[in-house]
VEXLOLUM-976678 format. One record per residue (C-alpha): x, y, z; residue in one letter. Coordinates in Angstrom, 2 decimals. Each point is the difference from the previous one (the first is absolute). Example, Ala and Ser with C-alpha at 12.3 -4.5 7.8 and 13.67 -1.06 7.14 Angstrom:
BEGIN
<node east="12.30" north="-4.50" up="7.80" resn="a"/>
<node east="1.37" north="3.44" up="-0.66" resn="s"/>
END
This chain:
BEGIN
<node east="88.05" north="156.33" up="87.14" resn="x"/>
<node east="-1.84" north="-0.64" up="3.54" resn="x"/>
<node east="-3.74" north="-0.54" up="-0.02" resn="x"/>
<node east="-1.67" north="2.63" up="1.65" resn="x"/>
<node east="-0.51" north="-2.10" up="3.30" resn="x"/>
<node east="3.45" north="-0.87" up="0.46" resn="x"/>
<node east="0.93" north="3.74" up="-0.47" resn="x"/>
<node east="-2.58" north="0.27" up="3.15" resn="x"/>
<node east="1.73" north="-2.98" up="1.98" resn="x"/>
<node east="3.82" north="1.90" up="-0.58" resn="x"/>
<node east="-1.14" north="3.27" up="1.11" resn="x"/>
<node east="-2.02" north="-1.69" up="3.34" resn="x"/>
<node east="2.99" north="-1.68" up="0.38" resn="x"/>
<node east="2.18" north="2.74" up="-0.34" resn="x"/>
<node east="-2.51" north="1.95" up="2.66" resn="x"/>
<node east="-0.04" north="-2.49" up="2.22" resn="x"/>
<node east="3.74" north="-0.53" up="0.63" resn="x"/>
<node east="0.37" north="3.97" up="0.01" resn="x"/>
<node east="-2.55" north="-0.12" up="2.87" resn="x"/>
<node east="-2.45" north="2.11" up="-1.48" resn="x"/>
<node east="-2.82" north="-2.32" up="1.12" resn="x"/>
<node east="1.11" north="-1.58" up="3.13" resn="x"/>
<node east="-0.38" north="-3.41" up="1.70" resn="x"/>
<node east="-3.85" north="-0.57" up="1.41" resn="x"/>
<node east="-0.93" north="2.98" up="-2.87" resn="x"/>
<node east="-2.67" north="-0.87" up="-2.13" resn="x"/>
<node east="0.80" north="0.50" up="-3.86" resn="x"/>
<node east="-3.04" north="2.19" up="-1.46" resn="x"/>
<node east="-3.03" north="-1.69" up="-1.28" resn="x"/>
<node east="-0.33" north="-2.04" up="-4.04" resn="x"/>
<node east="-2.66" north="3.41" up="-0.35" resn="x"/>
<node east="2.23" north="2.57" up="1.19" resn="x"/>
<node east="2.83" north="-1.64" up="-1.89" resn="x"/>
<node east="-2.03" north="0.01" up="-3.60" resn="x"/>
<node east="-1.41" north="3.40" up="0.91" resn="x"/>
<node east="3.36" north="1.15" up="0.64" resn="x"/>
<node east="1.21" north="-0.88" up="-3.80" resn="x"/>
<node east="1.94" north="-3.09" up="1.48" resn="x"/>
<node east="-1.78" north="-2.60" up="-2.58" resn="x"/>
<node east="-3.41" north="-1.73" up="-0.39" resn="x"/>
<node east="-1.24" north="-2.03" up="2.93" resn="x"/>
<node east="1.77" north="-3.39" up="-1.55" resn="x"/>
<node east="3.45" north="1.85" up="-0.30" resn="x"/>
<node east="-0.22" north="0.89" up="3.35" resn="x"/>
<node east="-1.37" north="-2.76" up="1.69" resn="x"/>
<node east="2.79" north="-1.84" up="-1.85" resn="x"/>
<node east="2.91" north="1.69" up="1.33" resn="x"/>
<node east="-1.62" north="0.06" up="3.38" resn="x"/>
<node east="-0.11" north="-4.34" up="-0.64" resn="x"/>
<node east="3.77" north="0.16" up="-0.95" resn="x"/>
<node east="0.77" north="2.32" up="3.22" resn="x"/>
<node east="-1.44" north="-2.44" up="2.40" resn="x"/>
<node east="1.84" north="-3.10" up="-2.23" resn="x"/>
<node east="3.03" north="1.60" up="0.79" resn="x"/>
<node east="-0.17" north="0.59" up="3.69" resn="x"/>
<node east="-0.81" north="4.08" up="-0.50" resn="x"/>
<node east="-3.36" north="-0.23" up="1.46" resn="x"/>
<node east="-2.64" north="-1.57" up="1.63" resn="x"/>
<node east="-3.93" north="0.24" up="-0.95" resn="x"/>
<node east="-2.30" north="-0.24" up="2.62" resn="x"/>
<node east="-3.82" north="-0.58" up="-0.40" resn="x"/>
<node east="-1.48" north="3.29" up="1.07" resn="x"/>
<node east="3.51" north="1.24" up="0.75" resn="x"/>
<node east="1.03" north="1.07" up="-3.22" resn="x"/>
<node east="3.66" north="-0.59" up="-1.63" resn="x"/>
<node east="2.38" north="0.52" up="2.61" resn="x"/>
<node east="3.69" north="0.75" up="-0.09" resn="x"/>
<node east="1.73" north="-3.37" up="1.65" resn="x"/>
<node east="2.91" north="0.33" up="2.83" resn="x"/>
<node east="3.28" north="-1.23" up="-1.99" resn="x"/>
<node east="2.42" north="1.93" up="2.62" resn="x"/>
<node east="2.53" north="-3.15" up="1.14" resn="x"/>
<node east="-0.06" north="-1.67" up="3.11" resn="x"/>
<node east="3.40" north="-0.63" up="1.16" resn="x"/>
<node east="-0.19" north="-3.57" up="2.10" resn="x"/>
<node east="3.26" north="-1.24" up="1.02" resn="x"/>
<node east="1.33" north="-3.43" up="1.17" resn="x"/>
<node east="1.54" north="1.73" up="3.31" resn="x"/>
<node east="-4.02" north="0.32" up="0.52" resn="x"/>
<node east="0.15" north="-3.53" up="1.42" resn="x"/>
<node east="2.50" north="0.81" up="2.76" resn="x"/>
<node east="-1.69" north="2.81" up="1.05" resn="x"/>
<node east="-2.62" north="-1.68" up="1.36" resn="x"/>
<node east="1.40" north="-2.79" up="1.74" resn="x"/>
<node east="-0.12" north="1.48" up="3.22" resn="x"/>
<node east="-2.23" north="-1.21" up="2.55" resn="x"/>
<node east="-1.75" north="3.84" up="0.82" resn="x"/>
<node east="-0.46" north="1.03" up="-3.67" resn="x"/>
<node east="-3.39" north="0.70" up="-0.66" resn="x"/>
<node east="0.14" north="-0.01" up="-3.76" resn="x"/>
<node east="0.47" north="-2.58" up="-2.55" resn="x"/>
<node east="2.69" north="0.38" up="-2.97" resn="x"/>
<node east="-2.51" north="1.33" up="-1.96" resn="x"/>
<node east="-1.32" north="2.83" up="2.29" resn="x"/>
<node east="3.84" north="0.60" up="0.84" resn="x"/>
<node east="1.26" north="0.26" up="-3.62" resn="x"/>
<node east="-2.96" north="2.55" up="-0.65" resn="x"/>
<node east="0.36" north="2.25" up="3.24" resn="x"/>
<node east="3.41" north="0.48" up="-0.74" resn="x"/>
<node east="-1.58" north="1.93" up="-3.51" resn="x"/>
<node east="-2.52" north="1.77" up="1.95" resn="x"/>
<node east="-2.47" north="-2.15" up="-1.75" resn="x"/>
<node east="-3.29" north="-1.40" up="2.00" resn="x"/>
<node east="1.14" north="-4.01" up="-0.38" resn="x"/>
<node east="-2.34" north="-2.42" up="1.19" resn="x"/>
<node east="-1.09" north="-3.78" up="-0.18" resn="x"/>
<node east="-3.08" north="-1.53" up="-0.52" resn="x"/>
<node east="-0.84" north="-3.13" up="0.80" resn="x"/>
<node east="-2.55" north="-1.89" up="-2.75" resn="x"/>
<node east="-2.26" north="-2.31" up="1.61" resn="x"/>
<node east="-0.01" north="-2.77" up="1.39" resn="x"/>
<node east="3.04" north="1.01" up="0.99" resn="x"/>
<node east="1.57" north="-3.05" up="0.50" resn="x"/>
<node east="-0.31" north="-3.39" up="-1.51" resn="x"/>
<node east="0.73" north="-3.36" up="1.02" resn="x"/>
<node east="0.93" north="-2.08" up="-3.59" resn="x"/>
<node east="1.63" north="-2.84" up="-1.01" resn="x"/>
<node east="3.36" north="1.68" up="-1.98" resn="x"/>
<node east="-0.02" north="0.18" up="-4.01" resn="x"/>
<node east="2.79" north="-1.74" up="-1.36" resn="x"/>
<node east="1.95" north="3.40" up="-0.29" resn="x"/>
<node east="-0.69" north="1.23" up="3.13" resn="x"/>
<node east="1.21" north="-3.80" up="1.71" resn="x"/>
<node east="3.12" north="0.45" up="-2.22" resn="x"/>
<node east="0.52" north="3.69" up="0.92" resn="x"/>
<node east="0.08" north="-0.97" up="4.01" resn="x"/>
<node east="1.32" north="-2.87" up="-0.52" resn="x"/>
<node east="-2.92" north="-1.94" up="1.32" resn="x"/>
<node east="-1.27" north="-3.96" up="-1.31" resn="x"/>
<node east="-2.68" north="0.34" up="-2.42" resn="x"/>
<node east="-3.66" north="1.16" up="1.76" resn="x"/>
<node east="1.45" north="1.34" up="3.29" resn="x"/>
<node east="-2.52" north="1.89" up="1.74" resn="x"/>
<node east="1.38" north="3.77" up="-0.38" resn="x"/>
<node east="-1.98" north="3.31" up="1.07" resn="x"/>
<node east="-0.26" north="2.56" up="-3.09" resn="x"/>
<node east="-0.30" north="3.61" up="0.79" resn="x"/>
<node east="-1.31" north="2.64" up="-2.50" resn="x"/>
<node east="0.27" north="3.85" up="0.31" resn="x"/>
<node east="-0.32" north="3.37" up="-1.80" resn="x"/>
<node east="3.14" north="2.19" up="0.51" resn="x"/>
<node east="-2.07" north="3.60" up="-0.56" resn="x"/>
<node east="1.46" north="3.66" up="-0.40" resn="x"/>
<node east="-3.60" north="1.75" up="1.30" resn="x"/>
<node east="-2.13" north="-1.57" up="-1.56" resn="x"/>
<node east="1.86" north="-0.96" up="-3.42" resn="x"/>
<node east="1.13" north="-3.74" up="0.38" resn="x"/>
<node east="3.89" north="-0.27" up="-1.30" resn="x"/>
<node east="0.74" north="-3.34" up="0.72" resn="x"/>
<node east="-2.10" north="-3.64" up="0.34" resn="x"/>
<node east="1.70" north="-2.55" up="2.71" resn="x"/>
<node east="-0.76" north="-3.86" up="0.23" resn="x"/>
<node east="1.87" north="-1.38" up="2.40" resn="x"/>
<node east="0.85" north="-3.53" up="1.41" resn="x"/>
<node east="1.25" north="-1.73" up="3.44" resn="x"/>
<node east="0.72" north="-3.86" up="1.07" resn="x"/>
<node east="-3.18" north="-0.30" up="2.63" resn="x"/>
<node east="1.90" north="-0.38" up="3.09" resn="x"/>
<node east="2.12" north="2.90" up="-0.42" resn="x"/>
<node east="-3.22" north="2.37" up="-0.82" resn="x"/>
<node east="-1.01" north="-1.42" up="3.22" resn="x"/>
<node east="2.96" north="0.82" up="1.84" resn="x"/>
<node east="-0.51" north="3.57" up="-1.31" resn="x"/>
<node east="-3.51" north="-0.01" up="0.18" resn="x"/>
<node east="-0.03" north="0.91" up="-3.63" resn="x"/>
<node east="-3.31" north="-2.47" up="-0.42" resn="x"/>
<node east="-1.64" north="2.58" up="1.29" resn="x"/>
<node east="-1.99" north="2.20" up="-2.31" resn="x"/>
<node east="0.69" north="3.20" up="1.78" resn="x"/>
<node east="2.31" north="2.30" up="-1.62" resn="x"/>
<node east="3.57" north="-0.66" up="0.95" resn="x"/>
<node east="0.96" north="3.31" up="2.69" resn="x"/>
<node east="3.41" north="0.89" up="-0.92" resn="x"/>
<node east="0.43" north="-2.58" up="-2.95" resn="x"/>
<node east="0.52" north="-3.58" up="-0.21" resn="x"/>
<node east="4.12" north="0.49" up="0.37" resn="x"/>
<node east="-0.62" north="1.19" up="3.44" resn="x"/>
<node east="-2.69" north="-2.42" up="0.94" resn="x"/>
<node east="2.52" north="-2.70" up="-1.00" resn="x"/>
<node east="2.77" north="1.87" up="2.14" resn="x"/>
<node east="-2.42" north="0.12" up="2.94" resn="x"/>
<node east="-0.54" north="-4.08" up="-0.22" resn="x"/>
<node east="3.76" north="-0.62" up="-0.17" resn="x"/>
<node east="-0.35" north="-1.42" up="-3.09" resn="x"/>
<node east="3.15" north="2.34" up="-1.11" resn="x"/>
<node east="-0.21" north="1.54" up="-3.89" resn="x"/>
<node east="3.37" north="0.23" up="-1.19" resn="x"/>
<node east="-0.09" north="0.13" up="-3.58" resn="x"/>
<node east="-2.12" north="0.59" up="-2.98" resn="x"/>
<node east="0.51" north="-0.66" up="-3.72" resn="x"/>
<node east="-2.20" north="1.70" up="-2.69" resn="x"/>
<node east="-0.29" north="-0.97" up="-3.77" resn="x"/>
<node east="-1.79" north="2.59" up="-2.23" resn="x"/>
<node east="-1.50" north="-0.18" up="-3.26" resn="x"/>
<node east="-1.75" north="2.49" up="-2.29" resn="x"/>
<node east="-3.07" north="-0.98" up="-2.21" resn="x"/>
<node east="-3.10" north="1.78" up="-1.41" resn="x"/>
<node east="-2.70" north="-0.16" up="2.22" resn="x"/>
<node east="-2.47" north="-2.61" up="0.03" resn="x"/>
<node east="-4.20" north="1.44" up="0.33" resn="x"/>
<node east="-0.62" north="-0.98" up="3.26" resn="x"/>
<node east="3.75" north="1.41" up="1.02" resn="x"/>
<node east="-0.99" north="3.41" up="-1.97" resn="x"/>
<node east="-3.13" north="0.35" up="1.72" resn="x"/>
<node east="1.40" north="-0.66" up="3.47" resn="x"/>
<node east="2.19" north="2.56" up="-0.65" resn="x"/>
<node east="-1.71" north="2.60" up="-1.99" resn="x"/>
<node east="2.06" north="0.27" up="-2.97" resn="x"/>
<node east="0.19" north="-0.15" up="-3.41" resn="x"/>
<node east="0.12" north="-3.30" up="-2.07" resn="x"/>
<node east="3.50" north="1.56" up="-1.50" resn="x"/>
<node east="1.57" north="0.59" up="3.34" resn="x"/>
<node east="2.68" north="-2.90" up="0.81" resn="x"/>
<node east="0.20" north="-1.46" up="3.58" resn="x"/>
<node east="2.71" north="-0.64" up="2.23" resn="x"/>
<node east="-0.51" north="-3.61" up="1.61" resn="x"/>
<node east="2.13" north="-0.75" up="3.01" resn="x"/>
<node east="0.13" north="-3.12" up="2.14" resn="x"/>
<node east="2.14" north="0.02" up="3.44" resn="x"/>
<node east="0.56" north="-2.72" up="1.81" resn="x"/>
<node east="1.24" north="0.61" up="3.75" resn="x"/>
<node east="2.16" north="-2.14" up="1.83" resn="x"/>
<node east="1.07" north="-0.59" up="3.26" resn="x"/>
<node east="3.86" north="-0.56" up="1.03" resn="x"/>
<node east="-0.28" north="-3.51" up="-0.81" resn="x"/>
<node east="-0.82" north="0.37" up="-3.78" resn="x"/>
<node east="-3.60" north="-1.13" up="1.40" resn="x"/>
<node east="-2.86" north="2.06" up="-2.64" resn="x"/>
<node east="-2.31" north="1.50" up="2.74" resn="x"/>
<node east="-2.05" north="2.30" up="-3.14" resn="x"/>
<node east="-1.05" north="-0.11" up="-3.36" resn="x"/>
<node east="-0.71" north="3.67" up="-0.76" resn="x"/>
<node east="-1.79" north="0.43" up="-3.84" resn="x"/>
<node east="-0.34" north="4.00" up="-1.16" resn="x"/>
<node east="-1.02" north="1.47" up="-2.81" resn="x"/>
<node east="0.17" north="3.67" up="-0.60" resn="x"/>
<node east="-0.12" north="2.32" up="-2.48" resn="x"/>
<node east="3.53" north="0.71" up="-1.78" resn="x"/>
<node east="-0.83" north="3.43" up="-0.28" resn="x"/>
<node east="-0.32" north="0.96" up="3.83" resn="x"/>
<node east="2.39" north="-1.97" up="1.27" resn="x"/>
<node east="3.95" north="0.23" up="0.56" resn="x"/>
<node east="1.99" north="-2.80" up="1.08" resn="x"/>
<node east="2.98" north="0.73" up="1.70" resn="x"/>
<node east="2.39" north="-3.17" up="1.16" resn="x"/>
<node east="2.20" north="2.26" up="2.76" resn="x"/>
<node east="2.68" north="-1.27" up="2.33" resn="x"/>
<node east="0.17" north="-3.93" up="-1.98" resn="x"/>
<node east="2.50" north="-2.10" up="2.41" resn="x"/>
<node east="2.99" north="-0.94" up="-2.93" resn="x"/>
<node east="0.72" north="-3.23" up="2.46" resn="x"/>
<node east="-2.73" north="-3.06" up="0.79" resn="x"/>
<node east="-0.84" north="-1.08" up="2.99" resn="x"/>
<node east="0.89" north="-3.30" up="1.77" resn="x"/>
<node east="-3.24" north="-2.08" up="0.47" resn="x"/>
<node east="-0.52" north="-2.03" up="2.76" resn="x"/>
<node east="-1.89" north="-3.48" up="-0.76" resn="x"/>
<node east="-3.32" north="0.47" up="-0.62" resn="x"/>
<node east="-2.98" north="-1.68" up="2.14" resn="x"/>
<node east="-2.58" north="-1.88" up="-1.59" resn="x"/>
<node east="-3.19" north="1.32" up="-0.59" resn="x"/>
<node east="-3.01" north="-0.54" up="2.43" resn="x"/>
<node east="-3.70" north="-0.35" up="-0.80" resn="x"/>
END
């Protein structure tokens, strides 16, 4: 037989995904919750802990429990052509999110961009010789105000140069098309995803619940020459977000030789 908090967690749960409280709705108070027969103040405030665990709902000091946004966020790999021409305006983030009718943005987390030596991954990832001077962007990829996704990404120094992506302005129309507009040419991209629970710092960046798994993606963008141009590092909620690999060529393409890298 369930205890009586998990009893409360089922039928939230159950209220939740019927809509009856709504995304951005708080859930009523511990005190109107015990006053309304629900259970004492611990069985409440213990399903309310197991809600937020499990991705249902986020508690906000002085904001109360509030119903979290789990509607899915369809982001497709066709995202990337879309915004490889010179006069789009909006990164493949924004795009993918317009496209829902959903207010997509990126934020840029300061300083905006680094100049580092690369980690050994990173070197191997853009395939660099160990401690080549790279520029690392980070950024928040937001719905409002709710951030959905965190972004680290990483460029050989001469090409972020070339595409003035050293600077620590946000990017106007994405990197993609800054890279188009320096004739540096992005013709392919290849993405490797894994799913793990979140770590603390991950959870907190994203507001969710210790419970809730994570999608981890890493791209890495090429130009026609097989030449990596960007290391692109996201993590996102699994929850929000829908993958979609559209339109996949079935035949590879026939690399040119590949220059050597610059400092």
């Amino acid at each position: 037989m369930a205890s009586k908090w998990e009893s409360l967690v089922s039928q939230l749960k159950t209220q939740i995904d019927a809509g009856e409280y709504q995304p951005g709705q708080r859930l009523p108070t511990v005190s109107a919750m015990v006053a309304a027969g629900e259970g004492s103040i611990t069985t409440v405030q213990r399903a309310y802990a197991e809600l937020e665990a499990d991705g249902y709902v986020v508690m906000r000091r002085r904001g109360g429990t509030v119903v979290r946004d789990r509607r899915k966020v369809r982001v497709a790999l066709s995202r990337y052509s879309k915004v490889m021409e010179p006069s789009s305006g909006k990164g493949p983030w924004e795009t993918a999110t317009a496209e829902q009718g959903l207010d997509g943005t990126m934020f840029t987390i300061a300083p905006g961009a680094e100049t580092l030596d690369a980690p050994e991954d990173v070197a191997k990832a853009l395939e660099l010789p160990p401690g080549w001077q790279v520029v690392r962007r980070r950024r928040h990829a937001l719905i409002g105000d709710e951030v959905v996704q965190l972004q680290e990404a990483w460029y050989p120094l001469a090409l972020a140069q070339q595409a003035g992506l050293d600077s620590p302005s946000k990017i106007v129309g994405g990197v993609l098309g800054a890279m188009v507009r320096a004739g540096l040419e992005p013709a392919e991209a290849e993405e490797r995803i894994r799913a793990w629970v979140p770590s603390p710092e991950e959870a907190v960046g994203l507001t969710i619940g210790s419970r809730v798994p994570v999608l981890a993606v890493e791209r890495v963008t090429r130009d026609g020459t097989g030449r990596p141009l960007e290391l692109l590092r996201i993590v996102g909620a699994a929850d929000r977000l829908e993958l979609v690999y559209d339109g996949l060529p079935l035949k590879g393409r026939r690399r040119t030789n590949r220059p050597s890298p610059r400092r």
